[in-house]
MMTF fields as JSON, N, C-alpha, C and O atoms, coordinates in Angstrom:
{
  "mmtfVersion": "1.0.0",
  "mmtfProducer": "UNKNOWN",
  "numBonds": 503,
  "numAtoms": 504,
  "numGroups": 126,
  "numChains": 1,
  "numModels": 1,
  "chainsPerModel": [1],
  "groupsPerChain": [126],
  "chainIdList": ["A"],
  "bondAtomList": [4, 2, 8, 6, 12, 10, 16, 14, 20, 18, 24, 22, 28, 26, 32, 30, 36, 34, 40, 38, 44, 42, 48, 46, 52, 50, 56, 54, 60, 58, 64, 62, 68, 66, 72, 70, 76, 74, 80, 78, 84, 82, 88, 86, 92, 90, 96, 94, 100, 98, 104, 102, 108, 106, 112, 110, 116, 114, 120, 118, 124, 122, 128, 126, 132, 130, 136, 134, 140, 138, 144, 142, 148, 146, 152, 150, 156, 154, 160, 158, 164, 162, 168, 166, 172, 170, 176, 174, 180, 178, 184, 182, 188, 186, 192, 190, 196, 194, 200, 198, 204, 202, 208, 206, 212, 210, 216, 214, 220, 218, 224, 222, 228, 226, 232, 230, 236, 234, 240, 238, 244, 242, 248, 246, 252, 250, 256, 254, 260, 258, 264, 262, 268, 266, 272, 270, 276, 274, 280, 278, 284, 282, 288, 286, 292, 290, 296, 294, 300, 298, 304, 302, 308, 306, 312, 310, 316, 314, 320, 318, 324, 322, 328, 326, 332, 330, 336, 334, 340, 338, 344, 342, 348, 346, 352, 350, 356, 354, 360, 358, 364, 362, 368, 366, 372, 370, 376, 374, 380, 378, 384, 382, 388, 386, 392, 390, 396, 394, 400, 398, 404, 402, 408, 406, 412, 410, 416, 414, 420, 418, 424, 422, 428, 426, 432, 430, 436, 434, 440, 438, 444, 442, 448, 446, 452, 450, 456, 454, 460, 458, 464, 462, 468, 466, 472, 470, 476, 474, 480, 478, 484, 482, 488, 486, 492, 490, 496, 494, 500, 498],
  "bondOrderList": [1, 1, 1, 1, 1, 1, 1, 1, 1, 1, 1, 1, 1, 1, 1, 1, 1, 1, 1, 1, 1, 1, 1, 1, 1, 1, 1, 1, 1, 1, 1, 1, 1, 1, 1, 1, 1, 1, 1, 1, 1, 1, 1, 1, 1, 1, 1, 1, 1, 1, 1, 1, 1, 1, 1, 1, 1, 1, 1, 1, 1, 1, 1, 1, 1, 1, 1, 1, 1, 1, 1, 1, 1, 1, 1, 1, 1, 1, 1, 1, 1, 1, 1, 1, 1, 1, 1, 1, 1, 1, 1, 1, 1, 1, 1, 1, 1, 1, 1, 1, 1, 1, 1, 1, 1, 1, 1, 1, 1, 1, 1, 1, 1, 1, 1, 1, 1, 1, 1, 1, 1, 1, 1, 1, 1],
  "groupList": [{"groupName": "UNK", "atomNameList": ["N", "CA", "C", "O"], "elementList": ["N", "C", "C", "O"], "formalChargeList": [0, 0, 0, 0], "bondAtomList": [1, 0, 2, 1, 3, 2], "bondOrderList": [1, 1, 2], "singleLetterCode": "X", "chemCompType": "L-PEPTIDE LINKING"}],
  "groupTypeList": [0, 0, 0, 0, 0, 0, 0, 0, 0, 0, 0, 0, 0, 0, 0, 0, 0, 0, 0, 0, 0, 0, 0, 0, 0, 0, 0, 0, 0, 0, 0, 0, 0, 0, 0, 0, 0, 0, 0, 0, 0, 0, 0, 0, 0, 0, 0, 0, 0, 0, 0, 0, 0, 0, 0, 0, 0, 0, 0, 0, 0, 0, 0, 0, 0, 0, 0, 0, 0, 0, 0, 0, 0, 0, 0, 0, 0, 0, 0, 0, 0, 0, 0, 0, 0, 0, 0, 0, 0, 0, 0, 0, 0, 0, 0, 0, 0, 0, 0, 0, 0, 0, 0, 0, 0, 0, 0, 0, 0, 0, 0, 0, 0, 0, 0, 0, 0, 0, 0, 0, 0, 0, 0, 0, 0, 0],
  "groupIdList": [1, 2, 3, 4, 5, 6, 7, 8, 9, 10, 11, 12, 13, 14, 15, 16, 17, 18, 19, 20, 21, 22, 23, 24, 25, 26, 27, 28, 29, 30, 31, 32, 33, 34, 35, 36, 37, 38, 39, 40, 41, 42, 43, 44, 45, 46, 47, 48, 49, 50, 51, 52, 53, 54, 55, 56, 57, 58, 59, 60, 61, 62, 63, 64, 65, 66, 67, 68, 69, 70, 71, 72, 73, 74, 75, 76, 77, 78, 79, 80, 81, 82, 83, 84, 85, 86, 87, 88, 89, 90, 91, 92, 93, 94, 95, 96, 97, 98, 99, 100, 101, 102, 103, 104, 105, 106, 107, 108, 109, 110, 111, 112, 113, 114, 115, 116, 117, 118, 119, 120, 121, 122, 123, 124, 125, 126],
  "secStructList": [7, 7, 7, 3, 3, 3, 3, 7, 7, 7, 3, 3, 3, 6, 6, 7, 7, 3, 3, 3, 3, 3, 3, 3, 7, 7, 1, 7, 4, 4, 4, 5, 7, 7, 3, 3, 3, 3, 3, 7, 6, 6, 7, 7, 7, 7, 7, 7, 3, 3, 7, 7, 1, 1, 1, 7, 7, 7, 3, 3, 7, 6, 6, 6, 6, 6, 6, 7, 3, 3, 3, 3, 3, 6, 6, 6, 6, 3, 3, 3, 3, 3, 3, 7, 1, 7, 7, 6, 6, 6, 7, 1, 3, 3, 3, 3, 3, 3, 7, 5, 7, 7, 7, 1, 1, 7, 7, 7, 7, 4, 4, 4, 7, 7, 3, 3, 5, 7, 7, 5, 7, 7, 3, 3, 3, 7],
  "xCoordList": [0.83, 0.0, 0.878, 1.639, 0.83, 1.181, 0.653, -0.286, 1.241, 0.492, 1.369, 2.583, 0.685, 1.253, 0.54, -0.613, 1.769, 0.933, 1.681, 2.846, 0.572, 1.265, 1.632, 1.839, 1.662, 2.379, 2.873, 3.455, 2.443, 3.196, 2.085, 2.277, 0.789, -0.457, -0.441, -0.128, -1.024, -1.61, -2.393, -3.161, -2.372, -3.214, -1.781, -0.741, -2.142, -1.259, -2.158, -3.379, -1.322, -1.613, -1.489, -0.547, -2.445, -2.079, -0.833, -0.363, -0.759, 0.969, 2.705, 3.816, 2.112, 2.583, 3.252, 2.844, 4.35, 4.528, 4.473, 4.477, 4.437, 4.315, 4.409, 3.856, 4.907, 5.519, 5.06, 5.515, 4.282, 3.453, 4.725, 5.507, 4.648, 5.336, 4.277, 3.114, 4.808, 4.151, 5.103, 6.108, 5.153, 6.214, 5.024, 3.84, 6.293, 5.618, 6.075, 7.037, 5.072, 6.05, 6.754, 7.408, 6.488, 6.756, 8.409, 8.698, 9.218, 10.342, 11.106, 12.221, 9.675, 9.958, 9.245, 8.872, 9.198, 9.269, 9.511, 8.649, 10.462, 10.822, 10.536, 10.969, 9.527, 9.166, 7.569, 7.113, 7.077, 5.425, 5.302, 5.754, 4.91, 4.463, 4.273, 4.933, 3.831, 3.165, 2.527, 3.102, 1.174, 0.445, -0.267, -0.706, -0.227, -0.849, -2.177, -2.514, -3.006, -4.655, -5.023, -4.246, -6.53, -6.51, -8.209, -8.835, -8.841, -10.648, -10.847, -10.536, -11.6, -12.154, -13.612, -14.179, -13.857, -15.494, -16.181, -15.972, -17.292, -17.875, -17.788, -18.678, -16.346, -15.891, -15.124, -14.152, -15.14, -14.652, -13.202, -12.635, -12.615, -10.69, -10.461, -11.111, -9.375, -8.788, -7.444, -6.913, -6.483, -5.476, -4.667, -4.875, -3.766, -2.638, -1.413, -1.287, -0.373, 0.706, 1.166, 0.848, 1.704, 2.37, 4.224, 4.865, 4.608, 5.702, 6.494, 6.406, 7.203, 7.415, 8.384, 9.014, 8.417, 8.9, 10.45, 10.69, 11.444, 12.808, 12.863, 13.904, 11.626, 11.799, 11.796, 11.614, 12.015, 12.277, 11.598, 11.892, 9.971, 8.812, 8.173, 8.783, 7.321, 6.788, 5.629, 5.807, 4.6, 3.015, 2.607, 2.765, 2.125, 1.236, -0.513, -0.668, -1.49, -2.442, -2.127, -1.028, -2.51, -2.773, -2.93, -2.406, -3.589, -3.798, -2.785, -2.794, -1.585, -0.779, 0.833, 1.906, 0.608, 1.912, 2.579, 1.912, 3.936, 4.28, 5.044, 6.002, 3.884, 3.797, 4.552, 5.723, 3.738, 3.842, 5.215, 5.505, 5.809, 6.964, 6.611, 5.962, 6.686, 6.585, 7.798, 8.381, 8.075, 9.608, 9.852, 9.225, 10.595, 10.609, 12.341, 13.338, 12.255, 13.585, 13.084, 12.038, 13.88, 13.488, 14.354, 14.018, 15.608, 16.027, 15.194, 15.342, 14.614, 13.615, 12.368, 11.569, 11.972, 10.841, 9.579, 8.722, 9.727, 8.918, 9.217, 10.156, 7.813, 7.502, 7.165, 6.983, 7.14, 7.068, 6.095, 5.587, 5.919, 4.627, 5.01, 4.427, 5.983, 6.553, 5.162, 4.862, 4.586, 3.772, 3.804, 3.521, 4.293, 4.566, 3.281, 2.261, 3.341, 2.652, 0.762, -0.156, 0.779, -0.244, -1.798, -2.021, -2.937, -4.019, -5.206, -5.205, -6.124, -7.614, -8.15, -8.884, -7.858, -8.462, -7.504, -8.185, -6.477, -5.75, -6.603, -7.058, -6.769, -7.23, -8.273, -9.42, -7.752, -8.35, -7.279, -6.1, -7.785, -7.377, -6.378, -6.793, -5.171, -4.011, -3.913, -3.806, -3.97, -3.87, -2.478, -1.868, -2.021, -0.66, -1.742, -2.613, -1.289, -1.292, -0.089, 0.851, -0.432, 0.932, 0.325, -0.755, 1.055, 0.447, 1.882, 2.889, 1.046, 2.59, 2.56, 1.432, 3.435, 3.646, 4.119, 4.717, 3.55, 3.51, 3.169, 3.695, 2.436, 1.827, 2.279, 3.075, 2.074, 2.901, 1.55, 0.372, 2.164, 1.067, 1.086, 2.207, -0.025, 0.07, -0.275, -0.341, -0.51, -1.003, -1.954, -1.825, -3.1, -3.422, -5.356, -6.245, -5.392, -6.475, -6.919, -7.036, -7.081, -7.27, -7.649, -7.117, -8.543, -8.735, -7.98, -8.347, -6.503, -5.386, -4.626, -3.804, -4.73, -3.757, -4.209, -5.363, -3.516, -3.78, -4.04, -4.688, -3.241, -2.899, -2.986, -2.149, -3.874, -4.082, -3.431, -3.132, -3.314, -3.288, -4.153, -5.122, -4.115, -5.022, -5.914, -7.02, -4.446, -4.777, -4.349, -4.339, -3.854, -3.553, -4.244, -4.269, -4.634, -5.489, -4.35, -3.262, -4.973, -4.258, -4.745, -5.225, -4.941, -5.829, -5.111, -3.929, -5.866, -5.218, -5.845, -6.367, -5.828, -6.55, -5.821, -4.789, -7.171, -7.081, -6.384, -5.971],
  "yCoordList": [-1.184, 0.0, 1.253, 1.424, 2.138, 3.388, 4.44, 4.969, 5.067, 6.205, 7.499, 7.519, 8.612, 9.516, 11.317, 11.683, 11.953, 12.86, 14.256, 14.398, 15.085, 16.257, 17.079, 16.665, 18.469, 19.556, 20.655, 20.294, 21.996, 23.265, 23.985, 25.014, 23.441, 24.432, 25.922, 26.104, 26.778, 27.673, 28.969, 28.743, 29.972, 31.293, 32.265, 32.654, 32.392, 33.463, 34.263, 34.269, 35.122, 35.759, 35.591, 35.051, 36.058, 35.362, 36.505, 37.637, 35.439, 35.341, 34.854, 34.524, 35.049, 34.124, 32.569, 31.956, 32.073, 30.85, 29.699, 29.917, 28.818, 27.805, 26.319, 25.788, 25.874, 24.484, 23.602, 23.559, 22.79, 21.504, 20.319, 20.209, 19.474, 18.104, 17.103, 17.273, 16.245, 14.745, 13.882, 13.721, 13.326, 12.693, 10.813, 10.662, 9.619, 8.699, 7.813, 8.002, 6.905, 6.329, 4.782, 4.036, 4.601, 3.28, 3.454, 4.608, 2.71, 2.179, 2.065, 2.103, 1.89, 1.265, 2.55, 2.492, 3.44, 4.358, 4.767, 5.437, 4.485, 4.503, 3.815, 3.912, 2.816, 1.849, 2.245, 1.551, 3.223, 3.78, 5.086, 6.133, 5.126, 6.483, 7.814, 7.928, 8.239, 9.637, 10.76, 11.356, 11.143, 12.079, 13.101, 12.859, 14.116, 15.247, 15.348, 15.328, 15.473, 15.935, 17.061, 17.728, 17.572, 18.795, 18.805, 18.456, 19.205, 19.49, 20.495, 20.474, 21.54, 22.678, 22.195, 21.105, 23.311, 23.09, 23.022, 23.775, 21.939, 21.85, 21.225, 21.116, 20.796, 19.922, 19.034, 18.933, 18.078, 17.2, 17.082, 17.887, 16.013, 15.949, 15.855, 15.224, 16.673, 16.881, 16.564, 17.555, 15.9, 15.943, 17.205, 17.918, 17.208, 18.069, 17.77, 18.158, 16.71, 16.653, 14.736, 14.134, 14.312, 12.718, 12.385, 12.99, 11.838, 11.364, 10.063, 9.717, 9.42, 8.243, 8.071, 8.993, 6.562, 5.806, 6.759, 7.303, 6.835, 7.19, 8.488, 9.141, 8.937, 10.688, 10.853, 11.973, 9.64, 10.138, 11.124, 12.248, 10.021, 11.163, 12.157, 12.481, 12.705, 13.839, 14.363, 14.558, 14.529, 14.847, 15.989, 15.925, 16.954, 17.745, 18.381, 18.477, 18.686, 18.972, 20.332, 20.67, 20.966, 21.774, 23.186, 24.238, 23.118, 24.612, 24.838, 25.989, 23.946, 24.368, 24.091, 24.514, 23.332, 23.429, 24.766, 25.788, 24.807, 25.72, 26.674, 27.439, 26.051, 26.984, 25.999, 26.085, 25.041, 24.124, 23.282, 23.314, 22.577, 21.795, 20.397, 20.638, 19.017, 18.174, 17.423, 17.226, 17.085, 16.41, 15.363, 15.296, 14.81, 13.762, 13.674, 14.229, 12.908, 13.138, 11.708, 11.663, 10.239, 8.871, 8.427, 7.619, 9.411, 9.724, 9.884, 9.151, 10.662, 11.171, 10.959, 11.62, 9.77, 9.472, 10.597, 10.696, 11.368, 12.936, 13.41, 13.722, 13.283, 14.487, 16.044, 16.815, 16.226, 17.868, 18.579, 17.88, 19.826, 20.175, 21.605, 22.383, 22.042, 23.745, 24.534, 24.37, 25.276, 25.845, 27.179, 27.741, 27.946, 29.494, 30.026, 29.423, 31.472, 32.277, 32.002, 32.095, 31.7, 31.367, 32.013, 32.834, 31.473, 31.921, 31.599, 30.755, 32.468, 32.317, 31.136, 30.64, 30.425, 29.156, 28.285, 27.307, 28.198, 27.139, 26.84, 25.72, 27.703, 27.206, 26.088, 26.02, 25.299, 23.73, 22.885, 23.228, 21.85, 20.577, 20.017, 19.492, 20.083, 19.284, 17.961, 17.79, 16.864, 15.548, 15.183, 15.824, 13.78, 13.133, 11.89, 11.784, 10.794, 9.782, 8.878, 9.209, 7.706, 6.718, 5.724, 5.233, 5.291, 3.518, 3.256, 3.852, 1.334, 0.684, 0.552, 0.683, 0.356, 0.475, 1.922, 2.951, 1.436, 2.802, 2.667, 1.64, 3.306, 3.325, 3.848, 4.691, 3.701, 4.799, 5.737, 5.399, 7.041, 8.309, 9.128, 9.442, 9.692, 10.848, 10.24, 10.983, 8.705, 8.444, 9.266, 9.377, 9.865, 11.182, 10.516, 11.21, 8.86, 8.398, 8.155, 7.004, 8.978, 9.168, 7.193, 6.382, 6.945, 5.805, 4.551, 3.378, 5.228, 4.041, 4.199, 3.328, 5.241, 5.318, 4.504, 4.411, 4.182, 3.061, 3.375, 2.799, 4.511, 5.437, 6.771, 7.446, 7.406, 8.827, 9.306, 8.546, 10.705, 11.523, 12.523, 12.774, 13.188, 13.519, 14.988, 15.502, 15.312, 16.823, 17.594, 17.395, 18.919, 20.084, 21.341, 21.27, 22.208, 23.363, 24.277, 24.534, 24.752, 26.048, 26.915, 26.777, 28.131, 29.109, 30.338, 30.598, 31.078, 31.594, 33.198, 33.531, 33.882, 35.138, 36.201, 36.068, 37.347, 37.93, 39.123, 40.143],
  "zCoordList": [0.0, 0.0, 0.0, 0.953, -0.994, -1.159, -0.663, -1.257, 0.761, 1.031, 0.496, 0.7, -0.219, -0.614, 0.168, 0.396, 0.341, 1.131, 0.192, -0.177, 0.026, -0.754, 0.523, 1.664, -0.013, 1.136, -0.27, -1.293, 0.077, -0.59, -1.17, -1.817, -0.951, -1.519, -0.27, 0.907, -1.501, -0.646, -1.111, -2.046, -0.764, -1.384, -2.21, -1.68, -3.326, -4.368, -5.035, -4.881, -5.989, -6.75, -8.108, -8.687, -8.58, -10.011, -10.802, -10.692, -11.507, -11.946, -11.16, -11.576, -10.002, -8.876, -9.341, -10.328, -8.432, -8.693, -7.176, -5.964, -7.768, -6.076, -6.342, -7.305, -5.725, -5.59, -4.964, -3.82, -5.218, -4.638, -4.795, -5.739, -3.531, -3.029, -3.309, -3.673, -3.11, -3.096, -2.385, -3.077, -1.367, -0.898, -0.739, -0.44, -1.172, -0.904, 0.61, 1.355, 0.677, 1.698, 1.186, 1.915, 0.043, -0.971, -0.463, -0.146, -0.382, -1.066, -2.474, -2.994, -2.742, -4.5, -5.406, -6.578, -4.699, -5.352, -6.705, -7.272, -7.237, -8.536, -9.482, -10.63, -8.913, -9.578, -10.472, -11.381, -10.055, -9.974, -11.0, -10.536, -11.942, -12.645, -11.589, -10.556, -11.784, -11.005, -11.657, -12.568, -11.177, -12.159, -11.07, -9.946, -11.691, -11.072, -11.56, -12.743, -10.427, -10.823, -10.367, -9.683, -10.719, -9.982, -9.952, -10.953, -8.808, -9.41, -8.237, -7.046, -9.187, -8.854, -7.957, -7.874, -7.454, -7.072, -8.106, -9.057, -8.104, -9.079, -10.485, -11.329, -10.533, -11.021, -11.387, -10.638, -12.537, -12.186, -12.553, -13.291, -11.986, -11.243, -13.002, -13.836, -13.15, -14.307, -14.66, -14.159, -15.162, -15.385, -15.965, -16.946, -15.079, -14.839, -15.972, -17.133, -14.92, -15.544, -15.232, -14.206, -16.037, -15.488, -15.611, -16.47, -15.094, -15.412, -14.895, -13.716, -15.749, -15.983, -14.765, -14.246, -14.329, -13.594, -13.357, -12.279, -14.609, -14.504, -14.895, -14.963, -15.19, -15.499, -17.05, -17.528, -17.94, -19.284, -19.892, -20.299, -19.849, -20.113, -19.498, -18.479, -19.657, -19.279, -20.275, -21.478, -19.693, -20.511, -19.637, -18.418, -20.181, -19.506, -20.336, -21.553, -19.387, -20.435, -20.913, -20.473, -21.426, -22.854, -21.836, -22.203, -20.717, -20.215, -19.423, -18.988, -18.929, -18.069, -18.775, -18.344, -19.862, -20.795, -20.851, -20.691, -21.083, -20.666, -19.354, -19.241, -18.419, -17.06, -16.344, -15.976, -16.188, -14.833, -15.808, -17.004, -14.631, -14.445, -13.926, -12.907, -14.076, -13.116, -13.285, -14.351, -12.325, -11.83, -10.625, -9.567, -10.928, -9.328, -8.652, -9.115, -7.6, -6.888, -6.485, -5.837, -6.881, -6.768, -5.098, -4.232, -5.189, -4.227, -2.637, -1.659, -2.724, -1.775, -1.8, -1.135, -2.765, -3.024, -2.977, -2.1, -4.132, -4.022, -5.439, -6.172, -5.412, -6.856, -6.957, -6.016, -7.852, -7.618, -8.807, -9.684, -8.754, -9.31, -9.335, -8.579, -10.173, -10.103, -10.987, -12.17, -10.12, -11.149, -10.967, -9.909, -12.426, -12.899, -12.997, -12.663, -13.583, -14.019, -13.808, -14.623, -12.57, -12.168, -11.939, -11.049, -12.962, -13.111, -12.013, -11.116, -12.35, -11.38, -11.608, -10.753, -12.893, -13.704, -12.757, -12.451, -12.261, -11.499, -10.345, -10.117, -9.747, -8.495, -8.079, -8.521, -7.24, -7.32, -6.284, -6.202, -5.581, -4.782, -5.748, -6.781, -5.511, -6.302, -5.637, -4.423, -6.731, -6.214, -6.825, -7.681, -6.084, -6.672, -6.433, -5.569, -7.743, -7.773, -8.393, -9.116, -7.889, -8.088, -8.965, -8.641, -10.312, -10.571, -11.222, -11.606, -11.036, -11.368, -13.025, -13.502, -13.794, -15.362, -16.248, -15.931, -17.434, -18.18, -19.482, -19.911, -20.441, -21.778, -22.452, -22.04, -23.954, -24.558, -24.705, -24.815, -24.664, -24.392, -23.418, -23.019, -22.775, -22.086, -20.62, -19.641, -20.525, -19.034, -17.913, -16.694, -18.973, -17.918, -17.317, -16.824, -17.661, -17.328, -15.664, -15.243, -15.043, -13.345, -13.317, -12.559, -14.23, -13.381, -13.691, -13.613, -14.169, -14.2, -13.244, -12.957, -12.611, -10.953, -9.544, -9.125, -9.19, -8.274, -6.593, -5.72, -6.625, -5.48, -5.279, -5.877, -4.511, -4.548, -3.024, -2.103, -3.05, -1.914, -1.303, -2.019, -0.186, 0.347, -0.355, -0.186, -1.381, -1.959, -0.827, 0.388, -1.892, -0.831, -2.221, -3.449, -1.401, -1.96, -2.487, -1.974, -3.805, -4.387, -4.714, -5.839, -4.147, -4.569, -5.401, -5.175, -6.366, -7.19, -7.222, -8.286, -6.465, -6.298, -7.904, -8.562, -8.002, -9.366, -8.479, -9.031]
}
């Protein structure tokens, strides 16, 4: 069982930047994809960003390309979630999830992750 706990949400400004964690408590850490989600009030959990077991790949969706960063440290078993130039449209419950494998593609199907976290809030004031 993979418990994963984020940490680094909070209240900004837009255009602002801020750095969401994901730390696991796996071992095997390096062994697990990792994908960022995100859902606003009102709706539904959206894919963010994913990245592969050793870091090769990297997918992000279409509204945060660009901005956001996702990265891992297999080391410290912890992913990361650098997000720039930050809009009113961001704001939303950031999730980390974990699954074991990998596809070729964007891996951004929430219900192929195996393991979620508790979410930490990001608010994005105008």
């Amino acid at each position: 069982q993979v418990q994963l706990v984020e940490s680094g949400g909070g209240l900004v400004q837009a255009g602002d930047s801020l750095r969401v964690s994901c730390t696991a408590s796996e071992r095997t850490f390096s062994s697990y994809a990792m994908g960022w989600f995100r859902q606003a009030p009102g709706k539904e959990r959206e894919f963010v960003a994913t990245i592969s077991q050793s870091a090769i790949y990297t997918y992000y969706a279409d509204s945060v390309k660009g901005r956001f960063t996702i990265s891992r440290d297999n080391a410290k078993n912890t992913v990361y979630l650098q997000m720039n130039s930050l809009k009113p449209e961001d704001t939303a419950v950031y999730y980390c999830a974990a699954k074991m494998g990998w596809v070729s593609g964007k891996n951004n199907n929430p219900w192929t992750y195996n393991y979620w976290g508790q979410g930490t809030q990001v608010t994005v004031s105008s």
